[in-house]
Structures are given as C-alpha cells and as structure tokens.
N, C-alpha and C positions, 0 to 999 in steps of 0.2 A: 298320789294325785297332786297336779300339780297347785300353787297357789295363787293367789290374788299378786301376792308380792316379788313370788318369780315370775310372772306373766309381764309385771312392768319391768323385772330389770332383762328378761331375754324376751323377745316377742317374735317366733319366726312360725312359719305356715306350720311346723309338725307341732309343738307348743301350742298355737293359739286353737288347733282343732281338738286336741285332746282337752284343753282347757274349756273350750266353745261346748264341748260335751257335758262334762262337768256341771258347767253352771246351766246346762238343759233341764240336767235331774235336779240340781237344785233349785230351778226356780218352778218346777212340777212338785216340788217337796215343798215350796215354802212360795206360795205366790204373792203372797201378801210382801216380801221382803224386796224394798225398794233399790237396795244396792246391786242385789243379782240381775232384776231386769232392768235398770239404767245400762248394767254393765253385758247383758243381752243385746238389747238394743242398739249399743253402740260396736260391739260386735258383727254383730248380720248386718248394720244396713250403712256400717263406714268401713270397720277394717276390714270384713273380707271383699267386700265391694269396690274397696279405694285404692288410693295408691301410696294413701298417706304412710312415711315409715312409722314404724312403733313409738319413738321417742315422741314424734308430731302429733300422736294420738294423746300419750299421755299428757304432755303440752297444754293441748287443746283442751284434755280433760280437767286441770289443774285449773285453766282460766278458767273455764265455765261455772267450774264448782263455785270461784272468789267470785263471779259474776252476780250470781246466783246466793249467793248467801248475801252479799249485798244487798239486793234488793230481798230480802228476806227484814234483813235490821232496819228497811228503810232507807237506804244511801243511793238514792234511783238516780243522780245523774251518775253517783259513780260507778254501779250497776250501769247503766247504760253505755258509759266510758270503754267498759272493760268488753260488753257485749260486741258496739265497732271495732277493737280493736282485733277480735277474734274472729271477728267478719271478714277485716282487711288478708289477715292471715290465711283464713280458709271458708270464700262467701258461704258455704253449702254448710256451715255447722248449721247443726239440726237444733242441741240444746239450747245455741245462742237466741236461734228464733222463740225457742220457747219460755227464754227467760223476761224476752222483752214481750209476749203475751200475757205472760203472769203479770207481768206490771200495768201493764193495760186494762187487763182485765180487772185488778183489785183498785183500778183509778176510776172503774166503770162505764171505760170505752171496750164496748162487749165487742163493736164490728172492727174494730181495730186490731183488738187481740184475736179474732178470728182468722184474720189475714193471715197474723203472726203464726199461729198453731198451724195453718194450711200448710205454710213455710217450711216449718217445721216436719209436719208429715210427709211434705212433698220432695223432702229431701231424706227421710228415713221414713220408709213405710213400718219398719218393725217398733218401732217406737210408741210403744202403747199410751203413752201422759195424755199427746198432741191429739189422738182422736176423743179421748175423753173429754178434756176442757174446749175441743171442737164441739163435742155434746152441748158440754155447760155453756160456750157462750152462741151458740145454737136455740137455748131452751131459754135463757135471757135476753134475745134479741126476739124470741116466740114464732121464730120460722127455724123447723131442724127437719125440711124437705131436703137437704143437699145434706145432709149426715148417713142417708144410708149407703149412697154410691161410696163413699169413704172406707164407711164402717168393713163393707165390705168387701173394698179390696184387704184392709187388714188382716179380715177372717181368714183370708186366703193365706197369707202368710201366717199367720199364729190362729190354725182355727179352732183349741181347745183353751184358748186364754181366758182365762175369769175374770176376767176385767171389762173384755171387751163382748163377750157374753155378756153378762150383767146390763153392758149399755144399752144392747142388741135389745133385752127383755124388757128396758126403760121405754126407749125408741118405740117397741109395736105396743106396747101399752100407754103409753102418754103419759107417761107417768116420769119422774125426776130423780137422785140421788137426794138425800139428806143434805148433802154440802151444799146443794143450791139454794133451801129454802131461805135463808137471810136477803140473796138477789133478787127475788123474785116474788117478795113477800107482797100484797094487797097492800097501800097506806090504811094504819086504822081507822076504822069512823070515829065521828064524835059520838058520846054517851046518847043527847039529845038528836033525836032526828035522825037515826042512823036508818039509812039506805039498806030494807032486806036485800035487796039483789045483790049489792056489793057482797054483804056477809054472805051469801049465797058463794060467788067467786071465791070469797076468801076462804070457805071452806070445799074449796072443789082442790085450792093451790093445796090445801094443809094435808089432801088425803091423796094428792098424787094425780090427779086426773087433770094433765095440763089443756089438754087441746080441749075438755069440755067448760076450761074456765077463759082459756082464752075465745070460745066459740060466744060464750055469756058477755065478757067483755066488749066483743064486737057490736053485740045488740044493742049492749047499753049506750054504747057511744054513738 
C-alpha cells in the first residue's frame, strides 16, 4: 500500500486513488486521528476537484501547516502574513480560511470567525473542522439556526462521520461540546446578593441545555 511519503514525491490520478482508498479505511479505523482526515479532506474537495498539480498541493500544504502553527505559538501577524500570502497564491485555500478563523475565534470575535469557517466550508465541503467551529461560533454568538442547512449538506458527502454526527445530536438537543464551556460560561455572581435566576442559567449552561438558558436569559433581560 502505498504511502504518505510516496504520494508527495509521485502524485498522479492511479496513485492518488488507490491512496484516496487507503486512507478511507483508515480514517473508518481510526477517526479520531487528525492527520488522516486533514489529509481526506484535502483530498476530495481540492485535488481530485482541482487543477492544482501535485507539487502546488503540497506547497500549499507546507504553508498552511507554518501558518497555522504560528498562530498556535502566538505569532498572529505572522500567521496572518503567511495566511495572505497563500491566498495570493491560491484565493480558494480552504485551511487558509480556517486558520484565520481560529484566530478570530480564540481573539473572541465569534461573527468574524464565522465568516472565516463559512469560507472555508464553502470552498471544501469535505472538510469536517470548518462545520464544527461553524457549531462552536454559532453556539457562542447563541443563534445556530443557519448550522443545520450546512451541517447537512456535509452529511451528504461524509454521512457516517463521527464528528459531524456528534454535532448533528448536539444541534437537535441544544446541547454543546465540552470545548465550548470556557466561551460561554455565565459571569459568577457575587457571594452576597447573588441573583437565583442567574444560578438557575448557569446551571442550565453547565448541564448542556443551551437554548433553555439562552430562552431564561432573554427573560431576565
């Protein structure tokens, strides 16, 4: 079978499909692993869709990755540097868009990063990250009406993906991932004088029941 590392040095249509197969079964073997479905992803919805030659792909991949780990350490204009330069190159990269949502998002511009994720999906549908953190800054902006048209064009293309399942059963129950709860946490009350109905909210966020703490919130306000 073939490898990760002859796929980058020979990349032609009988290769990349027997390869494309490949990392089918293994990301059905191992879904949780982030390298096989980045590199799924970038598979179905740029190279067999594009035109881009093989060398341009991994190119593109190499930036994105320095992009991206960049603003991982914290280097966000330099991250952002490397993100336009890979835009110039090729406007329709998918990761590019969602590296500059991740940075949005953790600056705590949720409808900003939202654009950016859209971006991103809207240029690779197979691309499972960009509907998730569409989720997440969906559930932090406390309107995620426009996530199921999304969610399920994806299903359409990956519709046994665990990932986007999972969202699917967050989405009809109102309920959240664990990664969100630090966004979206209630401010604490004070000791003295604390507000039942708040603590009420704050335990509607802590048990998952977003739309009955966002309905409480609306009252109070």
């Amino acid at each position: 079978m073939m490898t990760f590392a002859e796929y980058n040095a020979r990349l032609c249509d009988k290769d990349l499909q027997e390869y494309f197969q490949y990392l089918l079964l293994e990301r059905a073997e191992k879904p949780e692993d982030e390298t096989i479905k980045e590199t799924i992803a970038e598979l179905q919805g740029m190279v067999l869709q594009g035109s881009l030659s093989g060398k341009a792909v991994i190119d593109l991949r190499e930036q994105s990755k320095v992009a991206a780990d960049l603003a991982e350490q914290g280097e966000i204009e330099e991250s952002i540097a490397k993100v336009q330069q890979i835009l110039e190159i090729y406007p329709e990269h998918y990761s590019a868009f969602y590296t500059l949502g991740v940075i949005s998002f953790e600056q705590g511009n949720f409808a900003e990063a939202l654009d950016c994720f859209k971006h991103a999906f809207e240029n690779n549908s197979f691309f499972v990250d960009a509907i998730l953190r569409i989720f997440d800054c969906s559930v932090c902006l406390g309107d995620t009406s426009g996530v199921n048209e999304l969610l399920s064009k994806a299903l359409t293309f990956l519709p046994n993906d665990p990932e986007l399942l999972e969202t699917k059963q967050h989405l009809e129950s109102g309920t959240y991932p664990e990664r969100l709860a630090k966004y979206i946490e209630v401010p604490a009350a004070k000791e003295d004088g604390v507000n039942p109905e708040l603590l009420k909210v704050k335990e509607m966020l802590e048990s998952g029941n977003l739309d009955e703490a966002l309905e409480k919130l609306k009252e109070l306000v």
